[in-house]
Structures are given as C-alpha cells and as structure tokens.
DRENTOR-155767 format. One line per 10 residues: number of its first residue (from 1); their letters; for each residue x, y, z of N, C-alpha, C. Coordinates in steps of 0.001 Angstrom, whole numbers. Example, Ala and Ser with C-alpha at 12.3 -4.5 7.8 and 13.67 -1.06 7.14 Angstrom:
1) AS) 13190:-5690:7800:12300:-4500:7800:13200:-3300:7800  12850:-2250:7080:13670:-1060:7140:12900:30:7870
This chain:
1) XXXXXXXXXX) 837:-1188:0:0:0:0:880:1250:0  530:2127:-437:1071:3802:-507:72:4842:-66  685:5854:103:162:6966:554:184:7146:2281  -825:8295:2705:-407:8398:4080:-1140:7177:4912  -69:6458:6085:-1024:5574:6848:-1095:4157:5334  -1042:4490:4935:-740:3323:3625:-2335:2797:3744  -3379:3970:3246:-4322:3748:2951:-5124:4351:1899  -5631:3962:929:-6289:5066:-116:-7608:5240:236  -8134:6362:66:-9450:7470:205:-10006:7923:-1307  -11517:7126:-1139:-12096:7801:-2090:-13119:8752:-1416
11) XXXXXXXXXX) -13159:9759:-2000:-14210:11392:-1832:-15389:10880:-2636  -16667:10431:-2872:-17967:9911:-3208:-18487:11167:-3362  -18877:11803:-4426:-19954:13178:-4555:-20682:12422:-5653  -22009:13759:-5449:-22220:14285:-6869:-23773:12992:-6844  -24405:12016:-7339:-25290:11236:-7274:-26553:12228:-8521  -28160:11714:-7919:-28802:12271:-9203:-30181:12990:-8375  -30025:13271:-6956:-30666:13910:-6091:-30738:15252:-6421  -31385:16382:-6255:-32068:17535:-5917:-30673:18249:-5775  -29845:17836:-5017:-28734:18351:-3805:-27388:17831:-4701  -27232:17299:-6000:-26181:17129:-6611:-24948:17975:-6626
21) XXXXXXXXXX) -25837:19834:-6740:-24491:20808:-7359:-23666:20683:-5919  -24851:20874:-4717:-24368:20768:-3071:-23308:19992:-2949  -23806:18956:-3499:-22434:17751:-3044:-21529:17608:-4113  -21391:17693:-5297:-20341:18162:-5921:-18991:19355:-5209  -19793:20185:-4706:-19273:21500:-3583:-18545:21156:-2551  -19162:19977:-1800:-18986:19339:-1175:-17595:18348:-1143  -17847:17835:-2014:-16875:16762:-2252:-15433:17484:-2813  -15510:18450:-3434:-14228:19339:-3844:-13525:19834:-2598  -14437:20343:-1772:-13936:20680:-586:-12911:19568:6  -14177:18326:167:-13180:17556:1201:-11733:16643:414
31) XXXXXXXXXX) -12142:17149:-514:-10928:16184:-1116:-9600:17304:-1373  -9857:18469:-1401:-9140:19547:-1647:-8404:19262:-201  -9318:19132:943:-8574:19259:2236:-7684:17933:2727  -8025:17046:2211:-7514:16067:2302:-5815:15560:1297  -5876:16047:520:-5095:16359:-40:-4097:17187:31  -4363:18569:1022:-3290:19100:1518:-2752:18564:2898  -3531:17464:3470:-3553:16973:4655:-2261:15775:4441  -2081:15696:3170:-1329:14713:2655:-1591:13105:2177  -3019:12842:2155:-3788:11665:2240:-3734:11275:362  -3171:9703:725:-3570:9547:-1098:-4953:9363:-946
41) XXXXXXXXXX) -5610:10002:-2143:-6996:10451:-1832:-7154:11036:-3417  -8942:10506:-3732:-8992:10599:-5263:-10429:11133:-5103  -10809:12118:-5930:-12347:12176:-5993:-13391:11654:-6803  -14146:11011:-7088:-14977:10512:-7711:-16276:10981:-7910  -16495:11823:-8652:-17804:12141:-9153:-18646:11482:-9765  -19970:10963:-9408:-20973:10039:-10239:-22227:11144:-10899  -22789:10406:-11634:-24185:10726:-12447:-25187:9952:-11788  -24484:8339:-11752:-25971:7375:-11849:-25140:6291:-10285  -25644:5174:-10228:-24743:4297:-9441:-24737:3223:-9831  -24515:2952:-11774:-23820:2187:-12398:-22601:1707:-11676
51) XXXXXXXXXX) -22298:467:-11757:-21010:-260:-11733:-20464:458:-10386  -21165:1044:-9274:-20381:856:-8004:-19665:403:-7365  -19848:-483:-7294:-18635:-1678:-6649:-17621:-1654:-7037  -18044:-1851:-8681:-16090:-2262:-9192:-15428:-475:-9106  -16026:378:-9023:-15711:1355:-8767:-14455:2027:-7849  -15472:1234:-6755:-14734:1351:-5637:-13740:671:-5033  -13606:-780:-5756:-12973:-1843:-5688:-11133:-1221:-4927  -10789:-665:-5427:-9559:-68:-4744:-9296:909:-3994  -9972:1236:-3602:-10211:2108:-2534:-10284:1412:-853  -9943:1826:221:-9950:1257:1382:-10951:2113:2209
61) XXXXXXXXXX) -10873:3018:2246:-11969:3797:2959:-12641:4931:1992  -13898:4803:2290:-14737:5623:1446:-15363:7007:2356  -15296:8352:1403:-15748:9556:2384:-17102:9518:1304  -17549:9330:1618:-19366:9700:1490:-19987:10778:1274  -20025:11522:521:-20644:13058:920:-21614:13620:-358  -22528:12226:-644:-23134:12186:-1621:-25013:13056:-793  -25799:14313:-1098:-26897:14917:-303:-27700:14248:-897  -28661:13843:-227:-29816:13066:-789:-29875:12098:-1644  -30796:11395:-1701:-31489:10356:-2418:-30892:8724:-1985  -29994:7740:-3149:-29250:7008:-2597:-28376:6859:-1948
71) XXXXXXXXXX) -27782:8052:-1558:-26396:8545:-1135:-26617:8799:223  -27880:9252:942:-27881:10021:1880:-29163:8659:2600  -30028:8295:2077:-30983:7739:2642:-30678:5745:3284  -29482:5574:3053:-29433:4016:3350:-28598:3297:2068  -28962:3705:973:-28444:2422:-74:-27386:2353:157  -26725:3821:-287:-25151:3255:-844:-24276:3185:632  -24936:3226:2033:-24341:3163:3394:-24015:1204:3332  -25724:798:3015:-26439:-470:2912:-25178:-1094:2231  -24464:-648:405:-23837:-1234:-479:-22568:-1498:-158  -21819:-429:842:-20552:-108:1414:-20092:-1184:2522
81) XXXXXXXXXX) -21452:-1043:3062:-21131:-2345:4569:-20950:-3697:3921  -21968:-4053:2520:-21511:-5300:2043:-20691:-5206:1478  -19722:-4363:740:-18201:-4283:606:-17576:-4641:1385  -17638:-4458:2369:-16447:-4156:3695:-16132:-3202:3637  -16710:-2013:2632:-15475:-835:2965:-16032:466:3783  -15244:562:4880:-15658:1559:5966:-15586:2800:5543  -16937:3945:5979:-17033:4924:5254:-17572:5606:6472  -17376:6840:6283:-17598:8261:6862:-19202:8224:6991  -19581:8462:8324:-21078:8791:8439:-22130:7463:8872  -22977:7971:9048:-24245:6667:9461:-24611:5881:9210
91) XXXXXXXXXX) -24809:4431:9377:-25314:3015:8707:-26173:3041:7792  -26676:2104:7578:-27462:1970:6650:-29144:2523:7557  -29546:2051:8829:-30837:1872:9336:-30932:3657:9846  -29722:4090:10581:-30061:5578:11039:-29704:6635:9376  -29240:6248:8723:-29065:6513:7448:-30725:7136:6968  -31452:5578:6629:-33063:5647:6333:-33791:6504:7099  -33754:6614:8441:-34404:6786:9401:-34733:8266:9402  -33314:8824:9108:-32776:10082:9425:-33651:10875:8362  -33306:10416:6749:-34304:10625:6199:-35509:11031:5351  -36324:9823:6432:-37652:9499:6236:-38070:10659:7563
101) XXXXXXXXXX) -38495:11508:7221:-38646:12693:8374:-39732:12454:9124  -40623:11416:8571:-41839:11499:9706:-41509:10286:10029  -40515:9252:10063:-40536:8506:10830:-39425:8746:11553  -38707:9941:11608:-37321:9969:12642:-38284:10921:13536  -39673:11726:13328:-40591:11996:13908:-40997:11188:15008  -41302:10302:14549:-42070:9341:15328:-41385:8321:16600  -39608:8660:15855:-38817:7771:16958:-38581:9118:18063  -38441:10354:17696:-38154:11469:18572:-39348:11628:19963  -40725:11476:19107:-41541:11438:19778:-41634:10120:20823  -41129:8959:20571:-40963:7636:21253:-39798:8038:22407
111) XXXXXXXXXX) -39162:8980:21943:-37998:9066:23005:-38262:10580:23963  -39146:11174:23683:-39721:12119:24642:-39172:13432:24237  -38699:13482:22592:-38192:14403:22093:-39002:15795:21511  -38719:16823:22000:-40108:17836:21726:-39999:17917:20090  -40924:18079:19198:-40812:17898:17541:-42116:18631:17098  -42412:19259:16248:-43781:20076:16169:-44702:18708:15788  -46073:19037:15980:-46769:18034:15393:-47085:17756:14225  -46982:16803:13229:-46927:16558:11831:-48481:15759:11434  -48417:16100:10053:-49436:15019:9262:-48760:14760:8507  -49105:13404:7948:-48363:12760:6911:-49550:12825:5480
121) XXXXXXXXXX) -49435:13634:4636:-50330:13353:3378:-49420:12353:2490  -50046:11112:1989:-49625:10613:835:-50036:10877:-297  -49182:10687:-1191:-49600:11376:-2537:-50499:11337:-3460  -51221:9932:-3050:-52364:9561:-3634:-53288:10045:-2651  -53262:10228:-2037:-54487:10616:-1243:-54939:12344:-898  -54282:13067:-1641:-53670:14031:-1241:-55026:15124:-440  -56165:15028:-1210:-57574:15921:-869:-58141:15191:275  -58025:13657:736:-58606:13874:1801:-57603:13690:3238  -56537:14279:2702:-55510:14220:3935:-55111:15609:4675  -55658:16353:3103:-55520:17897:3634:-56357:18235:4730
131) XXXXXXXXXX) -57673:17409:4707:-58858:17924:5238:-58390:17433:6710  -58062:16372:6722:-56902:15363:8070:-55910:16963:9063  -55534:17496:7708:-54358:18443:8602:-55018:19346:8968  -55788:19716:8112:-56442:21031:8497:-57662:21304:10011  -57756:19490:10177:-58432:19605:11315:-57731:19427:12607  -56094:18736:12497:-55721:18255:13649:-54556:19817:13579  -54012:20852:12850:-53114:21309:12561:-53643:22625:12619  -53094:23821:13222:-53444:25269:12839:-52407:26194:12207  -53254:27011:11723:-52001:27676:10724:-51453:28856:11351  -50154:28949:10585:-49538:29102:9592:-48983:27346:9487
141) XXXXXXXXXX) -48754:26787:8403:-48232:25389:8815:-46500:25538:7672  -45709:24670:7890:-44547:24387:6994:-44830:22902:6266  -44561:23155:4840:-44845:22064:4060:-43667:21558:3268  -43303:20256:3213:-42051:19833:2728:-42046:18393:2576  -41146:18191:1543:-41042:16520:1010:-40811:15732:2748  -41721:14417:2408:-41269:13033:3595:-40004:12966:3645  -39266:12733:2442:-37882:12653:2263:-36744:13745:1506  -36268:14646:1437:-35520:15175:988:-34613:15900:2318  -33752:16070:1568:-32527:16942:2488:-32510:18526:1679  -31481:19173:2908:-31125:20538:2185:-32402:21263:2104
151) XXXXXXXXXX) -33216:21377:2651:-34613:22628:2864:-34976:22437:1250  -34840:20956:620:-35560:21076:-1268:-37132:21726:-951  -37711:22094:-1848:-39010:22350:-1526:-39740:22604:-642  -38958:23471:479:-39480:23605:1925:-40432:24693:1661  -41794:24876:2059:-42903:25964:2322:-43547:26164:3115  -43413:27539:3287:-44567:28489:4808:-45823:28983:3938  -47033:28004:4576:-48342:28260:4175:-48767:29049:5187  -49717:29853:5204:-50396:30778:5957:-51699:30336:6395  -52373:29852:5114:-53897:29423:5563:-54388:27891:4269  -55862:27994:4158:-55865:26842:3328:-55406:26699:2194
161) XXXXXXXXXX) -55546:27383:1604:-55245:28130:-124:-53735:27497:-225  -52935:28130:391:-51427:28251:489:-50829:27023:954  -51319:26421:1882:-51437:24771:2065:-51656:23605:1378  -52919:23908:529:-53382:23060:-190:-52329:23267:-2050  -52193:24517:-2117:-51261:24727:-3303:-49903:24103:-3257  -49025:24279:-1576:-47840:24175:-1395:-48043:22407:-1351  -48625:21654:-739:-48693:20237:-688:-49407:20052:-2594  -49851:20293:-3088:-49973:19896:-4500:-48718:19893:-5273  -48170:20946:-4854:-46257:21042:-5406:-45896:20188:-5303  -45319:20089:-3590:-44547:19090:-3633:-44680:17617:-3742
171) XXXXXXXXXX) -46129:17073:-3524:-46559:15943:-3920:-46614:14922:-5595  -46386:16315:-6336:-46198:16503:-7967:-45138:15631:-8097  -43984:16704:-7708:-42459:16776:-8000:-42192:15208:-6546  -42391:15243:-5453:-41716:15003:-4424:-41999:13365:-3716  -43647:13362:-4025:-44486:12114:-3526:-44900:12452:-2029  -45186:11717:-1276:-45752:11814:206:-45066:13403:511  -46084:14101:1413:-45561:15510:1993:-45966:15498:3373  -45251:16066:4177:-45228:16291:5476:-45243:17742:5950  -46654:17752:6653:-47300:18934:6792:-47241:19098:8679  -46542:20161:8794:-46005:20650:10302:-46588:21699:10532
181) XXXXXXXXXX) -46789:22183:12270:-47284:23121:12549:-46071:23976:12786  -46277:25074:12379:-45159:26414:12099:-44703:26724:13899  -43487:26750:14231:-43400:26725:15399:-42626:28206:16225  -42908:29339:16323:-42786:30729:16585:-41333:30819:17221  -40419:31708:17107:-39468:31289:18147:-38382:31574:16871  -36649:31080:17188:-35642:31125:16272:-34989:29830:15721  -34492:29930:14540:-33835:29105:13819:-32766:29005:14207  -32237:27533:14716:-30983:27325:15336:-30831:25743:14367  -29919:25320:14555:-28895:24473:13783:-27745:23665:14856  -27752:22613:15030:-26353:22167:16085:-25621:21049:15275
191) XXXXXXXXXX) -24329:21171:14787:-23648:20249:14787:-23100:19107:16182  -23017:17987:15211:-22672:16883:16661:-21285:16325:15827  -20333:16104:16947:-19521:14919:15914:-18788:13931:17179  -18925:12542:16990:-18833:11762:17691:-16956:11024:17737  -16521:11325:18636:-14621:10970:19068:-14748:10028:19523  -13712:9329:19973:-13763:8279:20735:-14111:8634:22689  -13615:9848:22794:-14338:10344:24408:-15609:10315:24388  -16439:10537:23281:-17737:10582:22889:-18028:12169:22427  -19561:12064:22724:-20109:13265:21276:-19841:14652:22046  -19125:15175:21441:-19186:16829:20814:-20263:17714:20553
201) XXXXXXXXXX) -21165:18379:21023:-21873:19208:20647:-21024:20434:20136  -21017:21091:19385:-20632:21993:18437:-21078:23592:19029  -20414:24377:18820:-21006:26105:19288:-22343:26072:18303  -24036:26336:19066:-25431:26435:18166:-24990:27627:17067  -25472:27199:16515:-25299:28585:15394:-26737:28880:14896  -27183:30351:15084:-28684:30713:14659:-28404:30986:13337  -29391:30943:12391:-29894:31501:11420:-30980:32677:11339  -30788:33590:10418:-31776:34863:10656:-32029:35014:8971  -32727:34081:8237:-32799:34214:6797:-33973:35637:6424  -33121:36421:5496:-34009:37766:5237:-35299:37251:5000
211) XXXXXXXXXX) -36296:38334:5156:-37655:38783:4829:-38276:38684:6002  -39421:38327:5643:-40710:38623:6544:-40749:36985:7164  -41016:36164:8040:-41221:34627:8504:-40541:34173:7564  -39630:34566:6776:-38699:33500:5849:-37998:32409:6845  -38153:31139:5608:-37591:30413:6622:-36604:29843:6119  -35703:28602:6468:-34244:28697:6149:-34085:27975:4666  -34706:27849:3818:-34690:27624:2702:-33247:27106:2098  -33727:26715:433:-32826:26629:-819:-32347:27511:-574  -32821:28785:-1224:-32370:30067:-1340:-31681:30909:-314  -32093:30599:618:-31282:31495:2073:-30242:30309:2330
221) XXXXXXXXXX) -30144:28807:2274:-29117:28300:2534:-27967:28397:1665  -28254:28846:498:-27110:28796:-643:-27002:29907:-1456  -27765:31329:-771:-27236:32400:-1229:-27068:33524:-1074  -25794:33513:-1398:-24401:34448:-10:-25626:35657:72  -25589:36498:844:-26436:37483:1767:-28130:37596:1840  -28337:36107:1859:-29736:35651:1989:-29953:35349:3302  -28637:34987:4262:-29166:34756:5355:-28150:35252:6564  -28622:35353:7596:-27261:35745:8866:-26668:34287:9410  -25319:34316:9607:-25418:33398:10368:-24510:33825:11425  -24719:33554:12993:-24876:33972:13812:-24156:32581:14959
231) XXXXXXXXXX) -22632:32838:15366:-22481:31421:15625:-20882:31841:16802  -21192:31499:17985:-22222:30806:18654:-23646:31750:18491  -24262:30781:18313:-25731:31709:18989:-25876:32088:20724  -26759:33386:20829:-26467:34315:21925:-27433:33407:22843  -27594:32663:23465:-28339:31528:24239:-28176:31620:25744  -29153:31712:26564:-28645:31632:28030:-28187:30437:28451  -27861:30263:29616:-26869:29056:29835:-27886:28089:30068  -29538:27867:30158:-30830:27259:30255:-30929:26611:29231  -30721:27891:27998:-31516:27719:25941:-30279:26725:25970  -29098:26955:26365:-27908:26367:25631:-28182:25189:26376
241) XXXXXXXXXX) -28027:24474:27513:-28323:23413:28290:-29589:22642:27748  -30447:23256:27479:-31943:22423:26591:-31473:21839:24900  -31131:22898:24456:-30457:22682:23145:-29258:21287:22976  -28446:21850:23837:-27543:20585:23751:-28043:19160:23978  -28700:19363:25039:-29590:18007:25458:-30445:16896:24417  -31132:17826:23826:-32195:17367:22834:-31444:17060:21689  -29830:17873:21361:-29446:17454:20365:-28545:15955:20221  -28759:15815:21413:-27489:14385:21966:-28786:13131:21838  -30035:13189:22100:-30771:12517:22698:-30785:12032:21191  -31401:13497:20049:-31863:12792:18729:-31269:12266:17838
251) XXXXXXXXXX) -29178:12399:18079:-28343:11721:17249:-28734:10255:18012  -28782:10100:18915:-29183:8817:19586:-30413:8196:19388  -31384:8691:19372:-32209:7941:19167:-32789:7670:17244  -31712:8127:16226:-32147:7314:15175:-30662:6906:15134  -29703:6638:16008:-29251:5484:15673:-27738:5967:15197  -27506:7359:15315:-26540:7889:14214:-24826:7762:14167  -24046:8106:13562:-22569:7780:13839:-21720:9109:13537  -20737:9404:14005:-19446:10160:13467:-20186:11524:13201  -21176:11986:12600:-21553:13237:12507:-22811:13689:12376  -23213:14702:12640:-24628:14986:12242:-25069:16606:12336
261) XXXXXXXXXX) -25898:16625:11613:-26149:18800:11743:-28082:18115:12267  -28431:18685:13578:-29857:18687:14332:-30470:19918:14199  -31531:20149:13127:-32134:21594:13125:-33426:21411:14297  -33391:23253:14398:-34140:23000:15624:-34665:24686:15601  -36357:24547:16436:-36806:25521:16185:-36795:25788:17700  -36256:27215:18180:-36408:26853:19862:-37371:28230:19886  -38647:28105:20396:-39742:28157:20753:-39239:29467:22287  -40470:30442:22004:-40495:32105:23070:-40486:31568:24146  -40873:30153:24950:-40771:29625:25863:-39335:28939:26680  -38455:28734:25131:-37130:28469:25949:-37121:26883:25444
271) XXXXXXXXXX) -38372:26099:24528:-38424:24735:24303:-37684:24785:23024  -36798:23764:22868:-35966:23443:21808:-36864:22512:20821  -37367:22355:19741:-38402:21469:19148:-37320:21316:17438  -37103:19685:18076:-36145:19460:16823:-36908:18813:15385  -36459:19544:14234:-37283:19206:13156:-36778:18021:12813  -35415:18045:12455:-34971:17038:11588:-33268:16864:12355  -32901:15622:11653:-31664:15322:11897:-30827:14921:10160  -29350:15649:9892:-28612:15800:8897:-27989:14586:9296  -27598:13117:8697:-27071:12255:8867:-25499:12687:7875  -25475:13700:6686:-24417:14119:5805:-24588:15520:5754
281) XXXXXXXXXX) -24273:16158:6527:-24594:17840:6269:-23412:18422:5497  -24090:19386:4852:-23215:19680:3875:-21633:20084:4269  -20687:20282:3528:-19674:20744:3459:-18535:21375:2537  -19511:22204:2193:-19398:23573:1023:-18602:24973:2070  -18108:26241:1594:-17740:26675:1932:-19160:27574:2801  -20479:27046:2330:-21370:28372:3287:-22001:27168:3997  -21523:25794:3975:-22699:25258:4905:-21569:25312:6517  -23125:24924:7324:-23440:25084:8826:-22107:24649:9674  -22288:23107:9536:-21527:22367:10108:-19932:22939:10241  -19187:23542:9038:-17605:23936:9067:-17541:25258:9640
291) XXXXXXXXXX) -18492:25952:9944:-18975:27065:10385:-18870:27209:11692  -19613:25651:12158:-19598:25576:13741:-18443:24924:14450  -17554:24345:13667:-16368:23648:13582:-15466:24486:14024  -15464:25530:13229:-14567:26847:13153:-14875:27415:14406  -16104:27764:14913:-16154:28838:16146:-15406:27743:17804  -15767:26106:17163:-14923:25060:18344:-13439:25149:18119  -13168:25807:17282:-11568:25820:16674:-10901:24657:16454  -11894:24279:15920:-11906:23208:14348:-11214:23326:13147  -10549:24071:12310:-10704:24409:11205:-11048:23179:10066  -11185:23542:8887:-11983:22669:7773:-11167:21772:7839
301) XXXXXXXXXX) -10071:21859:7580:-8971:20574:7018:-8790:19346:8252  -8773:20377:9837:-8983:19450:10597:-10134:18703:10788  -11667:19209:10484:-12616:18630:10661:-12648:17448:9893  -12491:17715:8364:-12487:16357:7767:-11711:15375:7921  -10312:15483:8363:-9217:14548:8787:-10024:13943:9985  -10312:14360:11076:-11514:13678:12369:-12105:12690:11912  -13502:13539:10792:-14242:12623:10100:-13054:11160:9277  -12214:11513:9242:-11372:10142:8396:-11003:9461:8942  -10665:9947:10201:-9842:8993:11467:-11438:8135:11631  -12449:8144:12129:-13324:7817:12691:-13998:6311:11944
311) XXXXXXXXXX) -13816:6951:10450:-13582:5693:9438:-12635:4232:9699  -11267:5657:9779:-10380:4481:9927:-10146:3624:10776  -11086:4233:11949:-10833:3080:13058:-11736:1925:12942  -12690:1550:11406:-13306:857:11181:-12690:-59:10621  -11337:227:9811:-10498:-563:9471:-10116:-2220:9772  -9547:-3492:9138:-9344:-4117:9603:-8188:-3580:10411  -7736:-4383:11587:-6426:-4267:12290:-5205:-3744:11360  -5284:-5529:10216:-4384:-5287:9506:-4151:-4096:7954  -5168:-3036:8456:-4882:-2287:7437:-4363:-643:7927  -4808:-920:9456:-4362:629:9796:-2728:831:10058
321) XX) -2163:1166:8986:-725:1484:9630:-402:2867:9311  656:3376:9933:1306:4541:10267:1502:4928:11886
C-alpha cells in the first residue's frame, strides 16, 4: 500500500438527487482538504450508481458526501457495509431513518423528544388528507417533502389556499408531503460529531434568513447574503443546556454515527423542538456544520481529517498502519 497511513481514500460526490451541485461543492472541498492533509486520496464524481462496486474496488476507505437520495438515505451506506469498505457517516438503518422525516418523527416522539406536530399526506391521497391536517393542525403550517434533504421544496403556508397549493407542489415533484405546525421562536442548527471520548456538541449557530417569517430555505441556505449566520448563537446558559440536550438525545435515538447537523426551532418559551436530523450535512464553503467547527476551533482541514480517522478506526487491524 502507498500513501499516508498506507491507505487510499475515495471522496464519493455528486449522485442524481435535488442536492447534486451541493455535493459536488462538497466533495471538492473535502478532497481539496484532504489532499493538503497529505492523504492519497482521489475524488470521484458520479451521475448514476452504475457499476459501483467495481468502482470502488480499490479504494480502502470511502468519504461519502453524496446529499440526498441514494447517497444520503441508506443504499449506498447499505452497499458499502456489504463491501467491507468503511465509510464516513451513518449506517445503513439511522441513514433511512434520518431521512424518512416522519418517521425519525415518530422515533423522537418515542424518546420524549419535543418535535412540532406533523401530518403525513400521501400522494395519492392528497384531498382527503388535507382535510386530516387542516383539522388536527393550525395555521400558519410548513410544508415539505417526507424525504428530501437541504430545505428542497421547503414551504410556509399561511392558511388553506397556500397549504393546499404548497402540498400539490410538492406531492407533484416530491411524492408523500409532510405537513407541520409552524413553530414561533428562532432558527438554530447544532452540529454533533462523535470521538472516541464521545459526542461533541458543536457552538449552536442561529440563522436569521431575510424577509418577513422567511424560513431557512434553498435560497437562504445557498445564497451568499440571503441569510445571517450567527455562531455561537447568543443563548442563556438554560436555551444552551436544553439545546444541547435534545441534540445528543436525537443523534441517539435514530441510531446515528461520526456526525450529524440537528435543526431545531427553539420556541419564546425556551423549548428546543427538533425538526430534523442531517445524517451528511453539507460541506461547502457556506454550509453550517464547518462554520460551527470553526467557532470550536476546528478548522476545515482538521474537521475532515476527524471525520477520516473515525472511518479508519473501522479498518481491519491489519490495514491501519502509520
């Protein structure tokens, strides 16, 4: 073997998800950093997930940093473990879990995790499920794919009109939609990343995306002076103590590994109410996670080297040397 540690690294971007240009972004990054880190290390950009395997066939550890779809939801976690080859990020089951948003819902809620209350419309059913939300749900509500990452198609409905239009969207384009009650309060964000001392909570970092109830969107996540970001966030030592808490509980309870970004709406009351959990959060130069890395005095190159070690200790015995 050659290179550093006499192990080779493949960088995985790019796939045929929503979130492609993201992880293309993504994957330049980490392979850029890895590379000055001194790691033999190659990037691999896909279209489709033709001929995977033999793909990867020479490679020893795989960095993952494919947003959405097969990349992000279980398969290619699922395809990797029957390789043998140890990769950056969450299994195959907290992989799925993570998500399938109304069912990492449903495990949050099993674990006593505060989460706004959801309806699930399926896509075939879509007119008499509205009538479902509209009776158990009050408005303003947020409407967004069961499954997607990266705020794809995320919408703030106001009343029925705007509800019933925004779930016809995304049910079009998206399939099943998950319809939430809008929860008052600020946009916060926590990175987690798991060492061998154990998990890291990260400095919260708020979001303050322009306009009027804008919320953290496509557009405010990916474009430069669309949104504030605000990191650490200004939190009393209560908000920060609730926050951290809830964010440890929900990498735990779907199951998760080595990293994760926990969005979270924390509520005029001081309640932290977590939407979702990032099993691959981005790692572009404007996403969250290297952001919050940086204010722990992290920097990028070190964060991803962490993320590699964490791999590598998945290694057989006989492959970790240096």
């Amino acid at each position: 073997m050659s290179g550093k540690r006499g192990v080779k690294i493949v960088v995985l971007c790019g796939g045929d998800s929503p979130e492609r240009e993201v992880s293309l972004r993504s994957g330049k990054g980490v392979y850029n950093a890895l590379l000055k880190r001194g790691w033999d290390v190659e990037l691999l950009e896909i279209e489709n997930y033709d001929g995977l395997p033999q793909r990867l066939a020479s490679y020893h550890v795989v960095f993952n940093i494919i947003h959405g779809g097969a990349g992000e939801d279980g398969t290619v976690q699922l395809l990797l473990d029957l390789l043998g080859k140890p990769y950056v990020g969450s299994g195959p089951m907290a992989s799925g879990l993570a998500m399938d948003k109304y069912e990492a819902k449903r495990a949050f809620t099993a674990k006593g995790i505060p989460t706004p209350r959801c309806v699930l419309l399926e896509a075939a059913k879509i007119s008499e499920a509205l009538e479902r939300a509209l009776a158990e749900l009050e408005p303003p509500f947020v409407v967004k794919p069961r499954a997607q990452g990266s705020s794809v198609a995320l919408h703030f409905a106001k009343d029925r009109d705007e509800l019933a239009e925004a779930a016809g969207e995304v049910a079009a384009e998206y399939g099943d939609v998950l319809v939430e009650e809008f929860v008052p309060g600020r946009e916060l964000t926590a990175g987690i990343l798991e060492e061998e001392s154990g998990l890291m909570v990260l400095p919260v970092l708020e979001l303050r995306p322009k306009g009027e109830e804008r919320l953290f969107d496509w557009v405010a996540k990916y474009t430069p002076g669309e949104c504030e970001f605000i990191c650490p966030a200004e939190l009393s030592p209560a908000e920060r103590e609730a926050v951290e808490g809830v964010v440890r509980k929900a990498f735990a309870a779907l199951g998760c590994r080595d990293l994760a970004r926990v969005d979270i709406r924390l509520s005029p009351e001081g309640v932290p109410y977590v939407l979702e959990v990032n099993t691959l959060p981005g790692m572009t130069e404007m996403s969250t996670l290297p952001r919050m890395a940086a204010a722990a005095g992290i920097p990028y190159e070190e964060l991803v080297e962490r993320l590699v070690h964490r791999a590598l200790s998945r290694l057989p015995n006989s492959h970790r040397l240096g």
